[in-house]
PDB file of N, CA, C and O in Angstrom, chain B, residues numbered from 101:
ATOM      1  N   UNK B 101     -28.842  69.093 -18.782  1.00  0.00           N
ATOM      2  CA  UNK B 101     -27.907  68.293 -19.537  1.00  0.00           C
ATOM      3  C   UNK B 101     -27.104  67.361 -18.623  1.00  0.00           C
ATOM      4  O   UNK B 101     -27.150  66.185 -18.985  1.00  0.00           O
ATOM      5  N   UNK B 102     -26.588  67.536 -17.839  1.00  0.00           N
ATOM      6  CA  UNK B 102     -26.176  66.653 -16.848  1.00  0.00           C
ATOM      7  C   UNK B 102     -26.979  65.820 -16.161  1.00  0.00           C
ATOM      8  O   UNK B 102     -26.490  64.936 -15.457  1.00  0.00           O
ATOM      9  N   UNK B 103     -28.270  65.989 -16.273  1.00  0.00           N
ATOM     10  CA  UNK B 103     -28.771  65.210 -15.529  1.00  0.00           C
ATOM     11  C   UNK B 103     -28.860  64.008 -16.576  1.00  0.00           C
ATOM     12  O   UNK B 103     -28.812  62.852 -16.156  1.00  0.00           O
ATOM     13  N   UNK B 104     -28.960  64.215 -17.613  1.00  0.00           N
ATOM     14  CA  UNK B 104     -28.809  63.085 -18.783  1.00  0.00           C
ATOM     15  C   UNK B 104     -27.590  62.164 -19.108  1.00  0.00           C
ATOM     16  O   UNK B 104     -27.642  61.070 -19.669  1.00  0.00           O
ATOM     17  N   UNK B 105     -26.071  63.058 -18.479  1.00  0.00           N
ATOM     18  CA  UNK B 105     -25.167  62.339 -18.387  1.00  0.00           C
ATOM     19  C   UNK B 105     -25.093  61.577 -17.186  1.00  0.00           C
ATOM     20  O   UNK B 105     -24.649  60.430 -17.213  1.00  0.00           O
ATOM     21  N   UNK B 106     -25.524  62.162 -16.038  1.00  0.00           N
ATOM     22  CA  UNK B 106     -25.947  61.580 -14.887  1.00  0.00           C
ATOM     23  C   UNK B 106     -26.846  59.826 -15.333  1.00  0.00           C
ATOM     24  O   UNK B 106     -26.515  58.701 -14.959  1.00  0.00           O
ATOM     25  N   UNK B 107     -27.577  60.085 -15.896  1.00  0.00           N
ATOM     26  CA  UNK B 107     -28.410  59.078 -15.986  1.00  0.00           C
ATOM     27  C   UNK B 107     -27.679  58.434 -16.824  1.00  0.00           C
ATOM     28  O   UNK B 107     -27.922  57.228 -16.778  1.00  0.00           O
ATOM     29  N   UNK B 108     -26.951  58.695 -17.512  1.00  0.00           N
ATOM     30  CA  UNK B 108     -26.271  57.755 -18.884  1.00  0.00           C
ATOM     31  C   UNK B 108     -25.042  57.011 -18.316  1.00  0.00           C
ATOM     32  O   UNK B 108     -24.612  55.922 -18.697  1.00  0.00           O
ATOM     33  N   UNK B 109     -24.523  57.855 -17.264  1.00  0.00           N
ATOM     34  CA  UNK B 109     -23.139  57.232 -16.636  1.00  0.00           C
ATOM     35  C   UNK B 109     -23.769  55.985 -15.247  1.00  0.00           C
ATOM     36  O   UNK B 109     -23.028  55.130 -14.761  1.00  0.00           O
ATOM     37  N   UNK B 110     -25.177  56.171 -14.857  1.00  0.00           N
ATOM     38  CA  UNK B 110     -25.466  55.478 -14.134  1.00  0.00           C
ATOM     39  C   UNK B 110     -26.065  53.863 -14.901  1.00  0.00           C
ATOM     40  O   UNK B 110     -26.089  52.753 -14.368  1.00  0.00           O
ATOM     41  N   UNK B 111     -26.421  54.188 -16.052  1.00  0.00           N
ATOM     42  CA  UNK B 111     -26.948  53.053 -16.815  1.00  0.00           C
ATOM     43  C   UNK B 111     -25.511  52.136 -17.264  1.00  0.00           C
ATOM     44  O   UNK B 111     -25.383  50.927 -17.068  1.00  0.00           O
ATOM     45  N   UNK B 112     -24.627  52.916 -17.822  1.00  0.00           N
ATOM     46  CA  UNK B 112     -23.020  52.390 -18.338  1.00  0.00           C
ATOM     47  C   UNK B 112     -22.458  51.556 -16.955  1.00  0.00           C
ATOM     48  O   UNK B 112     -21.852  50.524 -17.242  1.00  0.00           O
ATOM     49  N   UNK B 113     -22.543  51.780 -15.873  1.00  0.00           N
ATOM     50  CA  UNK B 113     -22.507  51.478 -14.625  1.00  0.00           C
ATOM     51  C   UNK B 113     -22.898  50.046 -14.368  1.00  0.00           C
ATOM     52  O   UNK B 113     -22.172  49.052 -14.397  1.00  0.00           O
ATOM     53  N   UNK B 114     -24.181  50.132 -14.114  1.00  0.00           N
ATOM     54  CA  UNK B 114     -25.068  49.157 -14.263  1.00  0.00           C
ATOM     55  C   UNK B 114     -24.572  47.936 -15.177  1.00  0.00           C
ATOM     56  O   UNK B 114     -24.138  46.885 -14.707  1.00  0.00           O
ATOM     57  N   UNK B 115     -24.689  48.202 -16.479  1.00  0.00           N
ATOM     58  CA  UNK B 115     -24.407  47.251 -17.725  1.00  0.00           C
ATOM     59  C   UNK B 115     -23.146  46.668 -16.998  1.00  0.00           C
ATOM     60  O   UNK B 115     -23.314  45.540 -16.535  1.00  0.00           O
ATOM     61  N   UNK B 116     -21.740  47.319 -16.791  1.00  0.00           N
ATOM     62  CA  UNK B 116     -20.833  47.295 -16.521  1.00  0.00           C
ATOM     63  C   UNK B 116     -20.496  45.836 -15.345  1.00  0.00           C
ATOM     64  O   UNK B 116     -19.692  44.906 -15.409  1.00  0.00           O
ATOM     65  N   UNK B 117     -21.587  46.236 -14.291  1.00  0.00           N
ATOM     66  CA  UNK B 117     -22.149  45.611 -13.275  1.00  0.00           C
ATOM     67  C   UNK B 117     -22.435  44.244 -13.430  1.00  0.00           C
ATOM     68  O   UNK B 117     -21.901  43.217 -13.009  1.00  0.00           O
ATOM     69  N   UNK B 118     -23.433  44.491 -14.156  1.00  0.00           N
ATOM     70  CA  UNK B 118     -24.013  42.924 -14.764  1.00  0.00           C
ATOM     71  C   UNK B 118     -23.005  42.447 -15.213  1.00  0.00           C
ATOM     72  O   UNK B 118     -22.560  41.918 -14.195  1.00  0.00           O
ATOM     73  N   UNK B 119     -21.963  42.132 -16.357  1.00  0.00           N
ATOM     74  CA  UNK B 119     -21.373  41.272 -16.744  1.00  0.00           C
ATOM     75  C   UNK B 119     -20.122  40.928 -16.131  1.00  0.00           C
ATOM     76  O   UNK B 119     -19.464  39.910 -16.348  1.00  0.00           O
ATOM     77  N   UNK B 120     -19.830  41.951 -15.275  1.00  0.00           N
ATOM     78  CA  UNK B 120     -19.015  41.660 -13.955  1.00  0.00           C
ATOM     79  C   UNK B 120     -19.526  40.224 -13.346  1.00  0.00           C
ATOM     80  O   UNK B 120     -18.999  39.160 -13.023  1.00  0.00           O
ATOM     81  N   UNK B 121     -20.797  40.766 -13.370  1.00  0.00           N
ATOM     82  CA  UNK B 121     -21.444  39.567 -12.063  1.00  0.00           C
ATOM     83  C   UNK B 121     -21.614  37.771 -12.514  1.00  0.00           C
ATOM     84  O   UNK B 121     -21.360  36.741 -11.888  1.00  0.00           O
ATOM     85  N   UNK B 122     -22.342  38.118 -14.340  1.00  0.00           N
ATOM     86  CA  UNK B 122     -21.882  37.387 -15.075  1.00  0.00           C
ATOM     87  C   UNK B 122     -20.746  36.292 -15.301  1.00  0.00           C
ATOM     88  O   UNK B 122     -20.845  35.065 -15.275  1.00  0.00           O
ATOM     89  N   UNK B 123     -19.411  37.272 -15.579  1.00  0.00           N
ATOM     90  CA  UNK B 123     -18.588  36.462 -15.700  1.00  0.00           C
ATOM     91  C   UNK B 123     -18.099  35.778 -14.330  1.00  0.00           C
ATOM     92  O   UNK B 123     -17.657  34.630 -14.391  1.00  0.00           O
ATOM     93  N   UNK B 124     -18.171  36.544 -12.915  1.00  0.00           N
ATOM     94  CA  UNK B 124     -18.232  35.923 -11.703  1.00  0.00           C
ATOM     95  C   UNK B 124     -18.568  34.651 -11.391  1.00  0.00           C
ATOM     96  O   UNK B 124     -17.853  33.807 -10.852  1.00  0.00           O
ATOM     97  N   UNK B 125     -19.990  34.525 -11.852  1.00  0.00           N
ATOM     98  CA  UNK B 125     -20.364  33.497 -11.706  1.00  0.00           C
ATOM     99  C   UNK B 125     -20.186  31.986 -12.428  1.00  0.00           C
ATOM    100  O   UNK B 125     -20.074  30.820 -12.049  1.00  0.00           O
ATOM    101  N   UNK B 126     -20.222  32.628 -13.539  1.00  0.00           N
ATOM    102  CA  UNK B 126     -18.923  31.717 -14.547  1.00  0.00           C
ATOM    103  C   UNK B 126     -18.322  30.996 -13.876  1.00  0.00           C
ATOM    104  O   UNK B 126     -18.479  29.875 -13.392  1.00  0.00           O
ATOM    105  N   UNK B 127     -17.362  31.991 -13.888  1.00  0.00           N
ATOM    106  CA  UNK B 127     -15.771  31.532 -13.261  1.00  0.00           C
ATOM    107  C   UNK B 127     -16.465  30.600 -11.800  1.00  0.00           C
ATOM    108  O   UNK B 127     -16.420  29.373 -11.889  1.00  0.00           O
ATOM    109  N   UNK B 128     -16.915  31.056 -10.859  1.00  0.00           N
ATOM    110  CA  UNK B 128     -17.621  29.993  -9.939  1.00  0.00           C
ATOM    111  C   UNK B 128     -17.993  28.520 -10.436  1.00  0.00           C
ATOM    112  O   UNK B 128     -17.657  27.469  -9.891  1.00  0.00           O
ATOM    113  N   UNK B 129     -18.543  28.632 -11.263  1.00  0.00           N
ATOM    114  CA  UNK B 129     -19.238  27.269 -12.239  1.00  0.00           C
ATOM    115  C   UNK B 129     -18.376  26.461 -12.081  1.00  0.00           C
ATOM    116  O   UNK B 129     -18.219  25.411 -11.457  1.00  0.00           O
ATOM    117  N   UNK B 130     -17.736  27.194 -12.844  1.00  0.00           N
ATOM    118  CA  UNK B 130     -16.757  26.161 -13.411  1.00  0.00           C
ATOM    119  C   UNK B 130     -15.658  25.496 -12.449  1.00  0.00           C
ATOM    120  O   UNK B 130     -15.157  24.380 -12.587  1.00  0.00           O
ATOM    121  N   UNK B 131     -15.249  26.984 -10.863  1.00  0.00           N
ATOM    122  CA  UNK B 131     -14.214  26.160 -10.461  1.00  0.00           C
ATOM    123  C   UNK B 131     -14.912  24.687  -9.160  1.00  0.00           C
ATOM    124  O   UNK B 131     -14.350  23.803  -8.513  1.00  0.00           O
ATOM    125  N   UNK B 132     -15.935  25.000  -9.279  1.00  0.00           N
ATOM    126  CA  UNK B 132     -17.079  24.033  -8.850  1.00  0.00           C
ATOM    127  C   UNK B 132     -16.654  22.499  -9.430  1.00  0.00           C
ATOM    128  O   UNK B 132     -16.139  21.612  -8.749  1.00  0.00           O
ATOM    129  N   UNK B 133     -16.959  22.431 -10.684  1.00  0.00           N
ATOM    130  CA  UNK B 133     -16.914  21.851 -11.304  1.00  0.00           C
ATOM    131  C   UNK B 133     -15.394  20.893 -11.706  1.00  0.00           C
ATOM    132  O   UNK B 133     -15.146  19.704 -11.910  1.00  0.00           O
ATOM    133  N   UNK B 134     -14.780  21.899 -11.682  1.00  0.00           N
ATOM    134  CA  UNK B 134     -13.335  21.455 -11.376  1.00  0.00           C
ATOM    135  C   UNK B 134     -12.972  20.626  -9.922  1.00  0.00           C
ATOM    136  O   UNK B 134     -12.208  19.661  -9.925  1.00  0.00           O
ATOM    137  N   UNK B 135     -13.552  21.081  -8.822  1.00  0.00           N
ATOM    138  CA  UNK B 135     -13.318  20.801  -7.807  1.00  0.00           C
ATOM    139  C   UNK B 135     -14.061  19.331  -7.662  1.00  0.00           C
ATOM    140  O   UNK B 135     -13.473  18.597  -6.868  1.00  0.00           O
ATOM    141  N   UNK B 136     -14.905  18.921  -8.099  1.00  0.00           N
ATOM    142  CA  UNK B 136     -16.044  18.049  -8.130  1.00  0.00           C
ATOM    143  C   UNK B 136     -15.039  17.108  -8.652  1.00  0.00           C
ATOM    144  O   UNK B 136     -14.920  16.063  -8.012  1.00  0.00           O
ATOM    145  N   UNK B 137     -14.098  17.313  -9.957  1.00  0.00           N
ATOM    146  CA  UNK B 137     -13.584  16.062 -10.795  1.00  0.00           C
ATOM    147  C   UNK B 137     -12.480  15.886 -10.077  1.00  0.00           C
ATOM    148  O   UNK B 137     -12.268  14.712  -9.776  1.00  0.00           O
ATOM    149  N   UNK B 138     -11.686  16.690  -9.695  1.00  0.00           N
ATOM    150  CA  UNK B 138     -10.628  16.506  -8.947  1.00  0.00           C
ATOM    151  C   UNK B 138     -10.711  15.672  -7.524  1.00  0.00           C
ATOM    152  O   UNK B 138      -9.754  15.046  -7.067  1.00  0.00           O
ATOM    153  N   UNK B 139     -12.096  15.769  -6.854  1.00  0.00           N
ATOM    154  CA  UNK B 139     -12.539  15.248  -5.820  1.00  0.00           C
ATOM    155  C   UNK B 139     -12.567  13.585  -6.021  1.00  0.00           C
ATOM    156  O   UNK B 139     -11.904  12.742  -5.416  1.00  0.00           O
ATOM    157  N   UNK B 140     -13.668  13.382  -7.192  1.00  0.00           N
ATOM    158  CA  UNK B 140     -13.822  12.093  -7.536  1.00  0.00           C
ATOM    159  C   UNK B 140     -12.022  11.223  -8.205  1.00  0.00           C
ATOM    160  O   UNK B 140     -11.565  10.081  -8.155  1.00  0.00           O
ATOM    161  N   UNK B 141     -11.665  12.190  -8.608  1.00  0.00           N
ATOM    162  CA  UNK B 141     -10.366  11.872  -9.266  1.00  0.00           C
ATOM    163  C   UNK B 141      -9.827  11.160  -7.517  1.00  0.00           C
ATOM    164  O   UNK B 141     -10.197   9.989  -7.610  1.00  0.00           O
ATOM    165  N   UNK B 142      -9.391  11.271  -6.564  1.00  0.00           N
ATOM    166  CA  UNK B 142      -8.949  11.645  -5.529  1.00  0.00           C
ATOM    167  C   UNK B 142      -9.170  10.118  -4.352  1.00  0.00           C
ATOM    168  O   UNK B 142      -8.422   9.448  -3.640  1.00  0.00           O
ATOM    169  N   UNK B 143     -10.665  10.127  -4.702  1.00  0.00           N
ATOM    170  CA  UNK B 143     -11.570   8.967  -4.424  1.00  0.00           C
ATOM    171  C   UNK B 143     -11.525   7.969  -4.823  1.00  0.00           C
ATOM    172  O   UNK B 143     -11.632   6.934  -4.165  1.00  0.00           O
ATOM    173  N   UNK B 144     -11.325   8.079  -6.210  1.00  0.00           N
ATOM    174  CA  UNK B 144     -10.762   6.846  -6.992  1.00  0.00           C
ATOM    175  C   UNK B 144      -9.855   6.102  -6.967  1.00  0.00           C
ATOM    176  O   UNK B 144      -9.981   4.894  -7.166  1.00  0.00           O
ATOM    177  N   UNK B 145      -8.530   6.804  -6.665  1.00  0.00           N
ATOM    178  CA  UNK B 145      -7.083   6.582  -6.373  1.00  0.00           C
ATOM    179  C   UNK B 145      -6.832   6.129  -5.288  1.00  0.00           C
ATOM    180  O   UNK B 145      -5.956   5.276  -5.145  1.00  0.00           O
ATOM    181  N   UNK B 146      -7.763   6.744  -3.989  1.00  0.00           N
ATOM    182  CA  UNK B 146      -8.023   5.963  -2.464  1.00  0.00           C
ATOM    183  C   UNK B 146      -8.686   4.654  -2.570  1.00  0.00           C
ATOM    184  O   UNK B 146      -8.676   3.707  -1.783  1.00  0.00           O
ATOM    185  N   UNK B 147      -9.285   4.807  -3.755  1.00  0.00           N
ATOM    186  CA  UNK B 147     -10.167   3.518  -3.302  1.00  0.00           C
ATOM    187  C   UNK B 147      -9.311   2.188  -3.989  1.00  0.00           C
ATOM    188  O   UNK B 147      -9.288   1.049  -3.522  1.00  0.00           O
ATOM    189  N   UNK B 148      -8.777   2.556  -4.944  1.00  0.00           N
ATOM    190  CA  UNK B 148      -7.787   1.766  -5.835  1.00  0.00           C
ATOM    191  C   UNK B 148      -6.731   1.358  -5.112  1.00  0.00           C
ATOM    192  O   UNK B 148      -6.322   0.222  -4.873  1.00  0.00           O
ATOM    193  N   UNK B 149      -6.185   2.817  -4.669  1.00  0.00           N
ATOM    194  CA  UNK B 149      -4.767   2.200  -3.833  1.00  0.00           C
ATOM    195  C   UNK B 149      -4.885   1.663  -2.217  1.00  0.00           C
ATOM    196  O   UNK B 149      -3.928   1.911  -1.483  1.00  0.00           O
ATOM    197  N   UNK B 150      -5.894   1.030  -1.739  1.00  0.00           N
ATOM    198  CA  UNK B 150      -6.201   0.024  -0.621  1.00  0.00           C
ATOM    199  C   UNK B 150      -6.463  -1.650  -1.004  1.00  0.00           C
ATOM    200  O   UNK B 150      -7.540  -2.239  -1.088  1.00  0.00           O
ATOM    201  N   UNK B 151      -5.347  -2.074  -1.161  1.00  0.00           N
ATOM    202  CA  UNK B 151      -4.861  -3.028  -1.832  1.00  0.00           C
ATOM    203  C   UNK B 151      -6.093  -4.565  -0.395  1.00  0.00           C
ATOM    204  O   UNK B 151      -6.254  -5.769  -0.591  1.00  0.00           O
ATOM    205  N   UNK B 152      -6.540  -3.834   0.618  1.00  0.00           N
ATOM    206  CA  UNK B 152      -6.569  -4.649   1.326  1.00  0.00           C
ATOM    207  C   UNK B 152      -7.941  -5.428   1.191  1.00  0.00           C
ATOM    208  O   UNK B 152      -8.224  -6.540   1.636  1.00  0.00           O
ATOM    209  N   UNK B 153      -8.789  -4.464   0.386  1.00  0.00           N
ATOM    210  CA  UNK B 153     -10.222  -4.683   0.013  1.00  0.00           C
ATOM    211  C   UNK B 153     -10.266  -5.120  -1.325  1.00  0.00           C
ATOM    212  O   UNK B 153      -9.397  -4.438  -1.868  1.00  0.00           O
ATOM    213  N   UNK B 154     -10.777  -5.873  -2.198  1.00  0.00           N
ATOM    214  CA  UNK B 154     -11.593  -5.318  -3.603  1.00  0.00           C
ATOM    215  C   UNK B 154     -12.448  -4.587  -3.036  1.00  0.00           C
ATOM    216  O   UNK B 154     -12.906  -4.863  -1.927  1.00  0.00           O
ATOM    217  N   UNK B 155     -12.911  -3.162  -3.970  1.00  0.00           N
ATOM    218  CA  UNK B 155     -13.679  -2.408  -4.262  1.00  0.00           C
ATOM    219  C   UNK B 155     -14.616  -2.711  -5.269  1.00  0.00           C
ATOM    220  O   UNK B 155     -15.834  -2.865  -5.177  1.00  0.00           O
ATOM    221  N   UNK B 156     -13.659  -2.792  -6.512  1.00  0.00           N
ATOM    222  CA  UNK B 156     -13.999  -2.951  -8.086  1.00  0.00           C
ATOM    223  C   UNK B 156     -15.377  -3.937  -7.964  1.00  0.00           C
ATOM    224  O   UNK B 156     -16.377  -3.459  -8.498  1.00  0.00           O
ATOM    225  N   UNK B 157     -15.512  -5.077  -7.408  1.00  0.00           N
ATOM    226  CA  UNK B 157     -16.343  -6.012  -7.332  1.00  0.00           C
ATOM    227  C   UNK B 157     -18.159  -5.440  -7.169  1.00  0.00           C
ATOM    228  O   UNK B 157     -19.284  -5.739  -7.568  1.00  0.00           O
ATOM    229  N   UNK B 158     -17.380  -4.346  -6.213  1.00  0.00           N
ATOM    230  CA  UNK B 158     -18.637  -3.961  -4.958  1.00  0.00           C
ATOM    231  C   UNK B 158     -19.186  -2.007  -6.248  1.00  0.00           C
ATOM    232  O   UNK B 158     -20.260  -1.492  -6.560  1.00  0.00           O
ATOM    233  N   UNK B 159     -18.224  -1.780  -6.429  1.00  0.00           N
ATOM    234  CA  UNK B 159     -18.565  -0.311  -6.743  1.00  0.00           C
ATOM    235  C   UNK B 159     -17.936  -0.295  -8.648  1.00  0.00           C
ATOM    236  O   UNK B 159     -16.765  -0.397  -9.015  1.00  0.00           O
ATOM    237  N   UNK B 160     -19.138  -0.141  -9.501  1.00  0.00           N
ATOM    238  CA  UNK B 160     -18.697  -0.337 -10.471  1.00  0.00           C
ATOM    239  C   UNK B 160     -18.783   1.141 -11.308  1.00  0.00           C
ATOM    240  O   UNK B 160     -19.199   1.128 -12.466  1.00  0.00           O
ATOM    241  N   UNK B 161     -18.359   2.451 -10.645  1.00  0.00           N
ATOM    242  CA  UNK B 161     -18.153   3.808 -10.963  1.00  0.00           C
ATOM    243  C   UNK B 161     -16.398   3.845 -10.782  1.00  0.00           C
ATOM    244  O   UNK B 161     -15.691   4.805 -11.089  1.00  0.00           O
ATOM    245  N   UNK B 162     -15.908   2.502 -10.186  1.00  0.00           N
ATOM    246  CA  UNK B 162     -14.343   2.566  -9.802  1.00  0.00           C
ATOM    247  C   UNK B 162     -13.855   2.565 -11.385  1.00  0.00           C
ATOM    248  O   UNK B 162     -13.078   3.407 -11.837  1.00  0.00           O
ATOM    249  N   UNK B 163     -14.232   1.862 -11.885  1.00  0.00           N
ATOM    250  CA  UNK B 163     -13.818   1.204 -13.785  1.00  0.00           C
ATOM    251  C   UNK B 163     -13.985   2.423 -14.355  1.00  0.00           C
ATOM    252  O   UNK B 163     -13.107   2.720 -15.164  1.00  0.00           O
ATOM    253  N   UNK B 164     -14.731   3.111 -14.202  1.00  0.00           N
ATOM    254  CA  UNK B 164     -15.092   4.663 -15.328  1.00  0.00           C
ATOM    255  C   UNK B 164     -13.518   5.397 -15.880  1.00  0.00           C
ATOM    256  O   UNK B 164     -13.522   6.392 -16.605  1.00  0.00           O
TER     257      UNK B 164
END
């Protein structure tokens, strides 16, 4: 009989495991993703606020 709870507490485990890892990776995704817009956000504002160049002319992802 224990060896059945044995096996049952090792499977609950497992499951447990996985959506741990799951939502882990999620959360990774996304702060990826975050980091990516915030980056370009960042780039944009550098490239805007160098009054000494047009950009806009040359790079037309500046307008987006």
């Amino acid at each position: 009989m224990e060896e059945i709870n044995g096996k049952q507490s090792i499977k609950t485990h497992i499951m447990d495991a996985t959506e741990v890892n799951a939502q882990h990776a999620l959360e990774l995704e996304q702060a990826s993703k975050e980091r990516r817009m915030r980056s370009k956000e960042q780039i944009k504002a550098e490239v805007i606020g160098n009054n000494n160049i047009d950009y806009k002319k040359h790079m037309k992802w500046v307008d987006e």
